[in-house]
N, CA and C atoms as an extended XYZ file, in Angstrom:
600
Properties=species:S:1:pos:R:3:atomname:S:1:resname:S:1:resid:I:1 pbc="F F F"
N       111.007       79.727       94.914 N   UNK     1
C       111.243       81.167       94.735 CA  UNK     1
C       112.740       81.454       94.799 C   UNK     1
N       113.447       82.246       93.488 N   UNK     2
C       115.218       82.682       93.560 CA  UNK     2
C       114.695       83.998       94.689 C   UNK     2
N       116.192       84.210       94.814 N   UNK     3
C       116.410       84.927       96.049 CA  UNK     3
C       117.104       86.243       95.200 C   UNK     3
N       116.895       86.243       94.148 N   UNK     4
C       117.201       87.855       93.254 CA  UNK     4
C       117.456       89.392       94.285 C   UNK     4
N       116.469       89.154       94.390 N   UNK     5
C       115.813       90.108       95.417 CA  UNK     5
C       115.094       89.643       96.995 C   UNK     5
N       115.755       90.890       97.666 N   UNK     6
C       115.441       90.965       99.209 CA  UNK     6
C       115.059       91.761       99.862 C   UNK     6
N       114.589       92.155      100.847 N   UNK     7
C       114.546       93.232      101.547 CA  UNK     7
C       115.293       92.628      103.092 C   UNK     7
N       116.095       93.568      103.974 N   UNK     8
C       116.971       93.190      105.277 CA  UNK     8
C       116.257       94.259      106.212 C   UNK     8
N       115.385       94.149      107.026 N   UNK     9
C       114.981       95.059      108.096 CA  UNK     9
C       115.743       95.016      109.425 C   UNK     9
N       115.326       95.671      110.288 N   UNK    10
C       115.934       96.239      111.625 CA  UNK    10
C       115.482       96.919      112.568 C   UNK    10
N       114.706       96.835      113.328 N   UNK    11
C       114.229       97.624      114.499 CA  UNK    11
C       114.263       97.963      115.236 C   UNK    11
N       114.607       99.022      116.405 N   UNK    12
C       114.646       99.172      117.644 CA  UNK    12
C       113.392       99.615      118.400 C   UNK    12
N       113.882       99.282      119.599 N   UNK    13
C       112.753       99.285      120.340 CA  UNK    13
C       112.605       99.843      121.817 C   UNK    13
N       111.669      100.283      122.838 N   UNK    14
C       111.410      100.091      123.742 CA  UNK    14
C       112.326       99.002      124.627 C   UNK    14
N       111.372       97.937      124.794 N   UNK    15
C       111.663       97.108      125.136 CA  UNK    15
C       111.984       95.331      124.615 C   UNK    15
N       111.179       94.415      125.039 N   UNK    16
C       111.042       92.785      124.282 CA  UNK    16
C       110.013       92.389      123.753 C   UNK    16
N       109.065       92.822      124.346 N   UNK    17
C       107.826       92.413      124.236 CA  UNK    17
C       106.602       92.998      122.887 C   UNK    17
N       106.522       92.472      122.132 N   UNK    18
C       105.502       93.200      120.779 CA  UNK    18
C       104.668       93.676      121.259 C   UNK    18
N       104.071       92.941      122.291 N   UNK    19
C       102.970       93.611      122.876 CA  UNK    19
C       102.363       94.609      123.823 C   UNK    19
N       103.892       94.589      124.659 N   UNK    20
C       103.749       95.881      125.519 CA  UNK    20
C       104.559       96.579      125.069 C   UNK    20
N       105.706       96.712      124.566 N   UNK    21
C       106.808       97.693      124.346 CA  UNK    21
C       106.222       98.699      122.820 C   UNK    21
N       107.307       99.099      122.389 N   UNK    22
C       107.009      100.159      121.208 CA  UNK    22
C       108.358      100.030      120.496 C   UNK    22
N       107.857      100.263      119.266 N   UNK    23
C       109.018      100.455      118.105 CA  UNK    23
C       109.550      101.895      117.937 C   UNK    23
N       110.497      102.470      118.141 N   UNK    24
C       111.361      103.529      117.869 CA  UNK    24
C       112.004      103.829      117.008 C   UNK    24
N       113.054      102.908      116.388 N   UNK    25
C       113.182      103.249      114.562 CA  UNK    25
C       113.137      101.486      113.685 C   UNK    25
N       112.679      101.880      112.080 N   UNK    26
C       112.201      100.796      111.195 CA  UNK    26
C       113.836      101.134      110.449 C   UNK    26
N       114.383      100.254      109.665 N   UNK    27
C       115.121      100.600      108.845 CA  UNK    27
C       115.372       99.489      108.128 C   UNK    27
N       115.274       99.592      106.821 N   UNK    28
C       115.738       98.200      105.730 CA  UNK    28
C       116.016       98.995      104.623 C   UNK    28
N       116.682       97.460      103.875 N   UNK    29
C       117.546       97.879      102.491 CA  UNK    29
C       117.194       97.014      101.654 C   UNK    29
N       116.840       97.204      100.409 N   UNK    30
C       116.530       96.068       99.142 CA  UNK    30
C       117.428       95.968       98.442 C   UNK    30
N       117.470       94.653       98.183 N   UNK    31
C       118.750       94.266       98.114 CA  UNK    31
C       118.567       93.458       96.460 C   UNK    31
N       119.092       93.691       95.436 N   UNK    32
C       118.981       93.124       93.928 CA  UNK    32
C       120.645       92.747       93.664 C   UNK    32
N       120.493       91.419       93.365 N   UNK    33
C       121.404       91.029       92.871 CA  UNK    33
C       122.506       90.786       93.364 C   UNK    33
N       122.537       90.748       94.795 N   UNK    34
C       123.977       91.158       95.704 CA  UNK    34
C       124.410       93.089       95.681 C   UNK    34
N       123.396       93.704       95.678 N   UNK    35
C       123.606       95.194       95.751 CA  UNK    35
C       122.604       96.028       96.475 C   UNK    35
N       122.535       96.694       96.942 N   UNK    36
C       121.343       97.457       98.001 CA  UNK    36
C       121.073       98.500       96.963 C   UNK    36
N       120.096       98.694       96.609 N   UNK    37
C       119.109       99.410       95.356 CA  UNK    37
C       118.286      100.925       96.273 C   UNK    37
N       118.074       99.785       97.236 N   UNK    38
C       117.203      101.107       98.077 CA  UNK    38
C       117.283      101.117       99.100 C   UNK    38
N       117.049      102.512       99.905 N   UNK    39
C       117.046      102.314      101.444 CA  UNK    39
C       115.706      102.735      102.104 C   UNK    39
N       115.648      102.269      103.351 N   UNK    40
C       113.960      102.980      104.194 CA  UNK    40
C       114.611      103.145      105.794 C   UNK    40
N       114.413      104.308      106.286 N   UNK    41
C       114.968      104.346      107.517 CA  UNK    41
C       114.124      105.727      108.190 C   UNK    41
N       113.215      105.444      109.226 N   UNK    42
C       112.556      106.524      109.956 CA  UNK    42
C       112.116      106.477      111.635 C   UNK    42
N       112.601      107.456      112.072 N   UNK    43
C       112.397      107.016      113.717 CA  UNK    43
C       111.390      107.089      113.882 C   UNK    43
N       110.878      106.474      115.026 N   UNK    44
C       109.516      106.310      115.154 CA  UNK    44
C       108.523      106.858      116.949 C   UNK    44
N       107.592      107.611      116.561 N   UNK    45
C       107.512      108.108      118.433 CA  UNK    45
C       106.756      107.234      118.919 C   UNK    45
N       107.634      106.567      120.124 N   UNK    46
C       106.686      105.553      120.403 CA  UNK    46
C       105.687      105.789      121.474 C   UNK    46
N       105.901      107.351      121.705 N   UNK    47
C       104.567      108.188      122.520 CA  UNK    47
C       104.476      107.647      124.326 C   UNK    47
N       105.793      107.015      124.583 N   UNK    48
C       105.866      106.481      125.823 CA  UNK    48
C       107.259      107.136      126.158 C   UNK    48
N       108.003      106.972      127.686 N   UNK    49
C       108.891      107.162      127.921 CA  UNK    49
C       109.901      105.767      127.215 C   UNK    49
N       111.170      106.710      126.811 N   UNK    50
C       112.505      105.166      126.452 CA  UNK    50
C       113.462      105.465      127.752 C   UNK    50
N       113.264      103.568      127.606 N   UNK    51
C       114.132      103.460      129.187 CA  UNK    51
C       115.225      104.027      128.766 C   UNK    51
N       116.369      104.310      130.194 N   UNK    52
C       117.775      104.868      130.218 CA  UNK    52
C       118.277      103.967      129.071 C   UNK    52
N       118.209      102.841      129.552 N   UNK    53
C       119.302      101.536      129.443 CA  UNK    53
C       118.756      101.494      127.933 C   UNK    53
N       117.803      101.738      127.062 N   UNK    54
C       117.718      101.278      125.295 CA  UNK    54
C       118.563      102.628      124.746 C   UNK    54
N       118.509      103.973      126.060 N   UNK    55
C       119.346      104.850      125.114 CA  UNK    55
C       120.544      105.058      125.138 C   UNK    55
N       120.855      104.180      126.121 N   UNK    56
C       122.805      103.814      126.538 CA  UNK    56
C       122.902      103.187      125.294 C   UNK    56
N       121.892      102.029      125.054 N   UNK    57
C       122.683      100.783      123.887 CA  UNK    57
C       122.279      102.086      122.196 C   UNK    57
N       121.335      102.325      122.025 N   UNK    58
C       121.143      102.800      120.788 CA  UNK    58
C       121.462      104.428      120.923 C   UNK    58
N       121.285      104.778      121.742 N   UNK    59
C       121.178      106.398      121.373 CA  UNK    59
C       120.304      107.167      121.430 C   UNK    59
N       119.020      106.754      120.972 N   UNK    60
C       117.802      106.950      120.676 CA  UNK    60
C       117.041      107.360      122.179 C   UNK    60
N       116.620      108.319      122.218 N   UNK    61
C       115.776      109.155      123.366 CA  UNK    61
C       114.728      109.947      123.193 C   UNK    61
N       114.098      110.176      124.157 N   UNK    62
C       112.981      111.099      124.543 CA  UNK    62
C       112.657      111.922      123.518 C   UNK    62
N       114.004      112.573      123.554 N   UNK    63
C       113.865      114.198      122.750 CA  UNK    63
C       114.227      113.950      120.831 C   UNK    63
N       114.820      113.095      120.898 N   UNK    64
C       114.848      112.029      119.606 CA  UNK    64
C       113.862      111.999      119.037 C   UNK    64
N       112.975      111.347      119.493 N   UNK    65
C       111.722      110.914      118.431 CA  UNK    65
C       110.740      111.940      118.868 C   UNK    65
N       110.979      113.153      119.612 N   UNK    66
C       109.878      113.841      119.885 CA  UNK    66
C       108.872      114.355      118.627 C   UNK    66
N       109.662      114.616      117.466 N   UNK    67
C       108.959      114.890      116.088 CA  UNK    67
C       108.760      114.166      115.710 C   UNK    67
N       109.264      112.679      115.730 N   UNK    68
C       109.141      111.988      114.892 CA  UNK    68
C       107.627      111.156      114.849 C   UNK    68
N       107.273      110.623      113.618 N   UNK    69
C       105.670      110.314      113.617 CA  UNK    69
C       105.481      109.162      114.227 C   UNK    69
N       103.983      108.718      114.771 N   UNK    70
C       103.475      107.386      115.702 CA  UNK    70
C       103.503      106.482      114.708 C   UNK    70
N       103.796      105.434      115.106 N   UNK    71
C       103.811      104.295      114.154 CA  UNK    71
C       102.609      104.221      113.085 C   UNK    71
N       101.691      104.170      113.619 N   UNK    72
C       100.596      104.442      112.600 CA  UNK    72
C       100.672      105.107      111.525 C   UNK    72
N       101.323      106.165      110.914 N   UNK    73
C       101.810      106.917      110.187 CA  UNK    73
C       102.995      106.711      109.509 C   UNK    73
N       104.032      105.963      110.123 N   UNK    74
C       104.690      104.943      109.990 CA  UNK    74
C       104.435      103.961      108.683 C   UNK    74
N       104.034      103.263      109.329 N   UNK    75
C       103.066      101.865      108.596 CA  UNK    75
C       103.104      101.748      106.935 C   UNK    75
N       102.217      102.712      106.785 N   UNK    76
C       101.771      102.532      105.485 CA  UNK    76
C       103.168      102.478      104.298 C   UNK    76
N       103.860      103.838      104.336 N   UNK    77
C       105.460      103.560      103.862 CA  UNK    77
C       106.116      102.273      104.546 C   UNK    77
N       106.154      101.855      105.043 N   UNK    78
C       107.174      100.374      105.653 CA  UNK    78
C       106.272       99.250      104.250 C   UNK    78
N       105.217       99.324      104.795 N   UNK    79
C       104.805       98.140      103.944 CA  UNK    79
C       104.862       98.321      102.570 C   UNK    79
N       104.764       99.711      101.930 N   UNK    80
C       105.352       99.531      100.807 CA  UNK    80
C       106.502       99.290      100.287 C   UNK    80
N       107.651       99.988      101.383 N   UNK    81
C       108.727       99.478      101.072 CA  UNK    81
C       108.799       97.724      101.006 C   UNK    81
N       108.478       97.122      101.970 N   UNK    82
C       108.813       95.720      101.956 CA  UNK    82
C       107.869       95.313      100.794 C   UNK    82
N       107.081       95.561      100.576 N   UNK    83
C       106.027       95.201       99.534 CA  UNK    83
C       105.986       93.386       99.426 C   UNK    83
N       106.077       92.476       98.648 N   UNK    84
C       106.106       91.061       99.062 CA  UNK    84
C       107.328       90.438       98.984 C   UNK    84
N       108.579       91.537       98.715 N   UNK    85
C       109.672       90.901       99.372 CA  UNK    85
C       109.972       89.913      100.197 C   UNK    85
N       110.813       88.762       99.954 N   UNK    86
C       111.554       88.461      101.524 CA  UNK    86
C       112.284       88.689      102.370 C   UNK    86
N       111.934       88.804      103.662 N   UNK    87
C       112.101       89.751      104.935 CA  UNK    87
C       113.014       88.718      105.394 C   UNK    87
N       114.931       89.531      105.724 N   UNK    88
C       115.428       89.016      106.008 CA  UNK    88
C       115.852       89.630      107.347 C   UNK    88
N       116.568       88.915      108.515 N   UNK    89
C       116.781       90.289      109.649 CA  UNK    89
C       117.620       89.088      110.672 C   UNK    89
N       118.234       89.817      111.031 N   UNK    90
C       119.122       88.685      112.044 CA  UNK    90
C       118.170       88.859      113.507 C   UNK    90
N       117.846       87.713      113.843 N   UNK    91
C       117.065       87.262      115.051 CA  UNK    91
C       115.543       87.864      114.509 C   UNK    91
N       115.535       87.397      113.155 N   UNK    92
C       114.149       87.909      112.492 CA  UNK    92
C       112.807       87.628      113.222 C   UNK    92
N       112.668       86.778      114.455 N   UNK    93
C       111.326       86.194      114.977 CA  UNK    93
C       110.954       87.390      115.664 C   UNK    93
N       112.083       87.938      116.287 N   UNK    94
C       111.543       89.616      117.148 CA  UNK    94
C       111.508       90.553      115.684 C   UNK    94
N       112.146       90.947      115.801 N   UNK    95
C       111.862       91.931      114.308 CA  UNK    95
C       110.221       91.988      113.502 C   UNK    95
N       110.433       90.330      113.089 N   UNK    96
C       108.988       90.146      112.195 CA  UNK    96
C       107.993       90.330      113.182 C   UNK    96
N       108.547       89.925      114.380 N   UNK    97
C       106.796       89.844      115.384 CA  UNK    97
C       106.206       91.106      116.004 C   UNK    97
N       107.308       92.196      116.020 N   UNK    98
C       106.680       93.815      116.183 CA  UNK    98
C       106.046       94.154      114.777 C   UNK    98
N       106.566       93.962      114.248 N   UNK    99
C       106.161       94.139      112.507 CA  UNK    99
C       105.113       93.817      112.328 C   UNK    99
N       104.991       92.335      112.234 N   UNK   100
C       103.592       91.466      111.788 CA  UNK   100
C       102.190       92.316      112.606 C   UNK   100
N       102.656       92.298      114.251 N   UNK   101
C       101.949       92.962      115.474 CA  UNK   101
C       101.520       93.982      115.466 C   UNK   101
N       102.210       94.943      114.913 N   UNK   102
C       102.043       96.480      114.594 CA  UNK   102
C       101.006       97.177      112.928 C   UNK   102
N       101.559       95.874      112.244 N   UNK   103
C       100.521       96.378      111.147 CA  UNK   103
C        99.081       95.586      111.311 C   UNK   103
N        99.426       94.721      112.129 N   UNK   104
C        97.859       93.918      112.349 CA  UNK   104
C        96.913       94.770      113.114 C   UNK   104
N        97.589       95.379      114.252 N   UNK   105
C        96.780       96.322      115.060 CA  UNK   105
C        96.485       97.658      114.973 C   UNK   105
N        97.366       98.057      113.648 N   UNK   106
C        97.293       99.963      113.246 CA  UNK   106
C        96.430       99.943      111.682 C   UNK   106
N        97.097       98.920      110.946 N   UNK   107
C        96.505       98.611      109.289 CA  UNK   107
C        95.553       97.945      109.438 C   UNK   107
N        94.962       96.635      110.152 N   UNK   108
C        94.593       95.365      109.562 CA  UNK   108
C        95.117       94.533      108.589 C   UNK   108
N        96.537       94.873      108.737 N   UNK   109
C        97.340       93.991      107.418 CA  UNK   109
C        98.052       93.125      107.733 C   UNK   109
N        97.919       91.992      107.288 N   UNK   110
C        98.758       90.447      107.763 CA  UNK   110
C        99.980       90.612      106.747 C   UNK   110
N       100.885       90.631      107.534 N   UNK   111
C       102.188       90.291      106.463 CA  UNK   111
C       102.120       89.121      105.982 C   UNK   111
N       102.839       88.502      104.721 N   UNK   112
C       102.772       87.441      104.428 CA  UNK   112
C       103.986       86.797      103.725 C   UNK   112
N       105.116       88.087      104.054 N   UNK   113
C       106.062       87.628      103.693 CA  UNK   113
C       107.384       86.316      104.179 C   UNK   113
N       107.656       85.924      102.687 N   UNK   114
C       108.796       84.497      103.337 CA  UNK   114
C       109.916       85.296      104.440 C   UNK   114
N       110.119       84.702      105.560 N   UNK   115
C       111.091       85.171      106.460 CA  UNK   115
C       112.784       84.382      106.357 C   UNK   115
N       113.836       84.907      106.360 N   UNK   116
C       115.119       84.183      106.598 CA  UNK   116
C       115.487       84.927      107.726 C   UNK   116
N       116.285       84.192      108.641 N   UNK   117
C       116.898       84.960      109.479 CA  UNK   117
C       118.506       84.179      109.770 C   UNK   117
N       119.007       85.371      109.747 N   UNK   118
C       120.553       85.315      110.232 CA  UNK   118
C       121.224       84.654      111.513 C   UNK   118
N       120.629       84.845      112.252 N   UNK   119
C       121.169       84.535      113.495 CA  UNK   119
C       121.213       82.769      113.246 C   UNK   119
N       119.814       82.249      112.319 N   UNK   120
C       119.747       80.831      112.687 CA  UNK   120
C       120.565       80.228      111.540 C   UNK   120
N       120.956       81.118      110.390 N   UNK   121
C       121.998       80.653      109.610 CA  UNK   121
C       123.175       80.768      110.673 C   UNK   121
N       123.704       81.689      111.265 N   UNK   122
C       125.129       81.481      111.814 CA  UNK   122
C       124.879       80.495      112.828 C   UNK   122
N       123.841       79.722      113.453 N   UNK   123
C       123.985       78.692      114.283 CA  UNK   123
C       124.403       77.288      113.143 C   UNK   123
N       123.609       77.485      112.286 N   UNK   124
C       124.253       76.453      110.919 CA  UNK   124
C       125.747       76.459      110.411 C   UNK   124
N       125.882       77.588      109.929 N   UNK   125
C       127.234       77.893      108.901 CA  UNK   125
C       128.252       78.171      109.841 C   UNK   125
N       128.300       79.305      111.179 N   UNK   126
C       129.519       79.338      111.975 CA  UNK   126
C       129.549       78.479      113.457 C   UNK   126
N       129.124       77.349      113.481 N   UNK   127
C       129.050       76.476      114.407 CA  UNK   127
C       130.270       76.724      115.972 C   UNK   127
N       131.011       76.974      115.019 N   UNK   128
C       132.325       77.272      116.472 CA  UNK   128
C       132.362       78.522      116.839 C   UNK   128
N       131.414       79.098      115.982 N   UNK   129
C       131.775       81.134      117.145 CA  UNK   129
C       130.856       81.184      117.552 C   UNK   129
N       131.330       81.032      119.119 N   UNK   130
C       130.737       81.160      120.452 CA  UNK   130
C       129.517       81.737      120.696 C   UNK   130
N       129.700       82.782      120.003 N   UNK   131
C       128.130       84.070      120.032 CA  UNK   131
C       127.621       84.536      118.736 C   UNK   131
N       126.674       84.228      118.551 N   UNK   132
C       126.434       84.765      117.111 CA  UNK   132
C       125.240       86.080      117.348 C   UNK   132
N       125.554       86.993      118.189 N   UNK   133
C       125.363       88.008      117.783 CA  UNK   133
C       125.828       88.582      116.771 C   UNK   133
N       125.349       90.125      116.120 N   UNK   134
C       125.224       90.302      115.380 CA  UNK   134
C       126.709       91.430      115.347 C   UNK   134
N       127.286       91.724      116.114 N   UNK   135
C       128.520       92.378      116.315 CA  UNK   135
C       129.446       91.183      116.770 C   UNK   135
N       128.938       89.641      116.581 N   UNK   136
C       130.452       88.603      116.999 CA  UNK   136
C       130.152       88.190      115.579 C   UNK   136
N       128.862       88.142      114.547 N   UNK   137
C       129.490       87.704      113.482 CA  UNK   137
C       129.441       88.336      112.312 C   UNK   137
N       129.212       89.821      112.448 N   UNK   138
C       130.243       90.956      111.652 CA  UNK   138
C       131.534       90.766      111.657 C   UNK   138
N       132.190       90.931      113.073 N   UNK   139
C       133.707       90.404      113.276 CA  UNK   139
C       134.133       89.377      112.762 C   UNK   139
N       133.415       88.184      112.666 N   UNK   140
C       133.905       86.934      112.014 CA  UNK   140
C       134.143       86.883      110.513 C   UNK   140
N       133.137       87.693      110.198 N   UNK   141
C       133.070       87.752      108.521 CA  UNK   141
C       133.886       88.949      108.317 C   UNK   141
N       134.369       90.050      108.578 N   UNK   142
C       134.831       90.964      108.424 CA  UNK   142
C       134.106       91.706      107.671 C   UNK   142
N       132.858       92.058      108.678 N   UNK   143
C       131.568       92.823      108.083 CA  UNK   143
C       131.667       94.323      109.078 C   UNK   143
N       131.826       95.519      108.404 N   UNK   144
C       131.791       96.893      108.809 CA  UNK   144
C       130.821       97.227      109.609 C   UNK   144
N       130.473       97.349      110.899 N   UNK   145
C       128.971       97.783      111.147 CA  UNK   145
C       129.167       99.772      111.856 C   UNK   145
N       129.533      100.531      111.647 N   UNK   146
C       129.927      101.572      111.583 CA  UNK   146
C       129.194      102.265      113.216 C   UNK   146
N       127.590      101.968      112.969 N   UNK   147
C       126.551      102.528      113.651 CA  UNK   147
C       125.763      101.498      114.899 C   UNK   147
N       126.685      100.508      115.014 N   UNK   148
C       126.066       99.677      115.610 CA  UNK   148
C       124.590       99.805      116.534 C   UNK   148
N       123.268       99.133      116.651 N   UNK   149
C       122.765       99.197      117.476 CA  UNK   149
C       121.703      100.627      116.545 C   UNK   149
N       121.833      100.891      115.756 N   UNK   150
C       120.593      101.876      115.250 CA  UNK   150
C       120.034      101.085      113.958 C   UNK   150
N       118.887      101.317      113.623 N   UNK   151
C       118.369      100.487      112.426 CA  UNK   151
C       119.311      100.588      111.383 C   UNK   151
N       119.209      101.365      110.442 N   UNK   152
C       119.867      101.206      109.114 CA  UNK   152
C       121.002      100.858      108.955 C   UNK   152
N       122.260      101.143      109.988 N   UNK   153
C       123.640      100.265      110.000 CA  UNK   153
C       123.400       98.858      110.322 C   UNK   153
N       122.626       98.404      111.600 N   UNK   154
C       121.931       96.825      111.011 CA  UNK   154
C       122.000       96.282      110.271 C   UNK   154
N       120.931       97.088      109.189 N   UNK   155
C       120.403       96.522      108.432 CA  UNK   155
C       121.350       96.282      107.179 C   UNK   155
N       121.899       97.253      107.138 N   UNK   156
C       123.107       96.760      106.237 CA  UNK   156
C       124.577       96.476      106.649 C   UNK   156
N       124.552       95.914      107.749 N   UNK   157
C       125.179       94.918      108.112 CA  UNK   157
C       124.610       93.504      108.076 C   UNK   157
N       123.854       93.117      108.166 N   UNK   158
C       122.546       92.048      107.958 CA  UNK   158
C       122.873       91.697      106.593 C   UNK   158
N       122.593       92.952      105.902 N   UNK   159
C       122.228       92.357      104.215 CA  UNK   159
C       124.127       91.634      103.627 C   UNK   159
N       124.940       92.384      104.331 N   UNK   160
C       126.339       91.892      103.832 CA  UNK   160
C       126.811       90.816      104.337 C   UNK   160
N       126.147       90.182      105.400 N   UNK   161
C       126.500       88.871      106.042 CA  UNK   161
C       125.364       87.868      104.989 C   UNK   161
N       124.055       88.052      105.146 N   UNK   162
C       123.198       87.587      104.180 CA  UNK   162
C       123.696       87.141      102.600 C   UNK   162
N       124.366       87.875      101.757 N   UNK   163
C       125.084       87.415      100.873 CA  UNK   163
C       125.975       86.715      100.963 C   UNK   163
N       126.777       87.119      102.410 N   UNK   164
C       128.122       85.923      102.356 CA  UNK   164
C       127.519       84.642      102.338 C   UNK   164
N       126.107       84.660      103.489 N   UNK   165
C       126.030       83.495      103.611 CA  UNK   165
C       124.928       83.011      102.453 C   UNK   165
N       124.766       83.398      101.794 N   UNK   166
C       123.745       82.865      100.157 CA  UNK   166
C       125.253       81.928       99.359 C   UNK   166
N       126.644       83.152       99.882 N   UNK   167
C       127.330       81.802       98.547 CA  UNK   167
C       128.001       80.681       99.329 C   UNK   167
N       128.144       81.001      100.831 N   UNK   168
C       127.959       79.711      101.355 CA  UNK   168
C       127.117       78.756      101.219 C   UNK   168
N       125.623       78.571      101.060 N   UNK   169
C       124.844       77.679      100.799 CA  UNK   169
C       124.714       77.132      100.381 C   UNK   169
N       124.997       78.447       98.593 N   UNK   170
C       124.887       77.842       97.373 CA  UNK   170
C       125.974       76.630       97.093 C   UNK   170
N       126.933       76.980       97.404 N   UNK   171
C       127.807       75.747       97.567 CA  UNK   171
C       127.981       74.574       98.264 C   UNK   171
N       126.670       74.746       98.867 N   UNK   172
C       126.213       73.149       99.438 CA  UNK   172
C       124.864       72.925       99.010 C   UNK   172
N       124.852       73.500       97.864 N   UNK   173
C       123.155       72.891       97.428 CA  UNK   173
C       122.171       73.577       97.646 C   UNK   173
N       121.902       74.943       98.107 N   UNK   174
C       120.894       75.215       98.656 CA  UNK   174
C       120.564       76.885       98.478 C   UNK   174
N       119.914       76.917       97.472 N   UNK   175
C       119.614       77.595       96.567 CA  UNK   175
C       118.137       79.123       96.689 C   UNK   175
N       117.190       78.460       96.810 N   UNK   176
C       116.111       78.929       96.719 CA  UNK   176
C       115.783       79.279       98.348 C   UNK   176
N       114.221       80.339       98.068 N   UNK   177
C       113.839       80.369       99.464 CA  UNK   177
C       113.735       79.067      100.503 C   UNK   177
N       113.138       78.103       99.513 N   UNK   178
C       112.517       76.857      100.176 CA  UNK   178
C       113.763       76.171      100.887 C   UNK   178
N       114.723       76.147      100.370 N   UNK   179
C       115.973       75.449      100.087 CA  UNK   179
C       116.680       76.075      101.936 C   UNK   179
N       116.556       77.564      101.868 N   UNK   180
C       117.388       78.232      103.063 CA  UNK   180
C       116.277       77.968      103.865 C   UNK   180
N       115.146       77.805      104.197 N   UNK   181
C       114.045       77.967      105.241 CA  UNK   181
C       114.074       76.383      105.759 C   UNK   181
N       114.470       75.738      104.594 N   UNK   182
C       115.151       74.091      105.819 CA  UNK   182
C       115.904       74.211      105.967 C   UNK   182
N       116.758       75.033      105.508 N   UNK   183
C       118.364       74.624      105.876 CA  UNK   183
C       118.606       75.510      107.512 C   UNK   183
N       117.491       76.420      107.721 N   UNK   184
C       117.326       77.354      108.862 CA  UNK   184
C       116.850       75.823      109.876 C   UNK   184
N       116.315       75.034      109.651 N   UNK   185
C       116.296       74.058      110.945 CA  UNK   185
C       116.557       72.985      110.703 C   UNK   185
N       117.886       72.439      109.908 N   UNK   186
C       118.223       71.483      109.836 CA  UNK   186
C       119.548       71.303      111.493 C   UNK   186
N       119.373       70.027      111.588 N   UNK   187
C       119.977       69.491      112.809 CA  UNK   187
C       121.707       69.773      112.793 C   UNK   187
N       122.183       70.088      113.365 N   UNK   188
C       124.334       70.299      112.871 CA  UNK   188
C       124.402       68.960      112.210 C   UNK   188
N       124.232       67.825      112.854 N   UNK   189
C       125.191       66.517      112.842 CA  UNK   189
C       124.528       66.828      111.043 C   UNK   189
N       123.267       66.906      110.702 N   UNK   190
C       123.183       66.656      109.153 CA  UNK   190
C       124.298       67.355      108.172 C   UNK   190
N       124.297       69.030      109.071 N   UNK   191
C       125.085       70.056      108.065 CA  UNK   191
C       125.843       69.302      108.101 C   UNK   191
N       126.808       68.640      108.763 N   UNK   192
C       127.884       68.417      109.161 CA  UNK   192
C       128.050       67.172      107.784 C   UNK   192
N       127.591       67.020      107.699 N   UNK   193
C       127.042       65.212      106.982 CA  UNK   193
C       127.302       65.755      105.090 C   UNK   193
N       126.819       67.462      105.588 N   UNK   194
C       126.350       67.817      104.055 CA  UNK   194
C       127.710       68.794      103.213 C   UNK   194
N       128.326       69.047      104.459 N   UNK   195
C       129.629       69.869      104.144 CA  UNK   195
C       130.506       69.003      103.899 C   UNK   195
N       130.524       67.742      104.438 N   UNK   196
C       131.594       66.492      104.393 CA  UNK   196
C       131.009       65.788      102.723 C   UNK   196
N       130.135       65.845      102.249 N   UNK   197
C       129.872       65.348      100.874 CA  UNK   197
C       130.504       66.515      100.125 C   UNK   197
N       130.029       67.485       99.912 N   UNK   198
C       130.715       68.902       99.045 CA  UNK   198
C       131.713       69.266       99.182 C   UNK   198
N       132.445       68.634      100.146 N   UNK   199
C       133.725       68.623      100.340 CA  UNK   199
C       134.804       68.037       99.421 C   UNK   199
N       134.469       66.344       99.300 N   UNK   200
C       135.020       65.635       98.400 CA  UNK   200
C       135.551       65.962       97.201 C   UNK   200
């Protein structure tokens, strides 16, 4: 499968846990061609109290999502937006797993989309910066994140590191979905092995 097209999601939350916590805002961008085509961004009530400490880091409070609709209501627009896109998201295993969790238990709908995630490319591609959070490797790339810490600036911060790192790849061979989803758990000493050939 080419990587033409993408979709980059982003979530905040409650807390860690898919299963006890709650989602508060969804936000992604589709992404054609190296360009963001579309956007999806809606807060979400997660019908519980939000701790102090998620509205120090995001903003996002009580009185915030008081209008805003229960995930369930939610839902149905998200999944069309992503439709069978591939779902890209830095530290995508939390992201996808409220996601996957949330439409399994409100829709009955199994996602089934191919996943990439960022975070495990910058353990590949930026090996020497220290932290690969998602505000240490904006900074590295000299990626804008304006809104830090709310979905949709994420998310398109996500999608502009995501391209950098597509023409990094591509220039070591590695092309397609199939192509980035090993290259997401290949061992360093190999990268290392594979940057020193493309080098030559």
């Amino acid at each position: 499968m080419n990587l033409s097209d993408f979709v980059v999601l982003d979530i905040e939350t409650t807390g860690l846990s898919k299963y006890r916590h709650k989602i508060t805002e969804i936000a992604g961008v589709r992404v054609r061609k190296g360009k963001i085509i579309a956007e999806y961004q809606t807060l979400v009530n997660p019908e519980v109290h939000i701790p102090s400490f998620i509205t120090r880091l995001t903003g996002i409070d009580d009185k915030l999502v008081k209008d805003a609709p229960p995930i369930e209501k939610v839902l149905p627009g998200f999944v069309r937006f992503l439709g069978k896109n591939v779902f890209v998201a830095h530290n995508a295993t939390f992201d996808h797993g409220f996601l996957y969790h949330n439409a399994q238990a409100h829709m009955n709908y199994v996602m089934t989309n191919n996943t990439l995630c960022t975070r495990k490319l910058a353990n590949r591609l930026l090996p020497e910066l220290p932290s690969k959070k998602l505000s240490c490797v904006c900074e590295h790339l000299a990626v804008r994140n304006i809104n830090a810490h709310r979905a949709l600036a994420d998310a398109k911060a996500t999608a502009d590191i995501f391209i950098q790192f597509m023409h990094m790849m591509k220039q070591l061979g590695f092309k397609t979905v199939d192509d980035i989803q090993k290259f997401e758990t290949l061992p360093l000493e190999r990268i290392r092995k594979i940057v020193a050939t493309y080098s030559k």
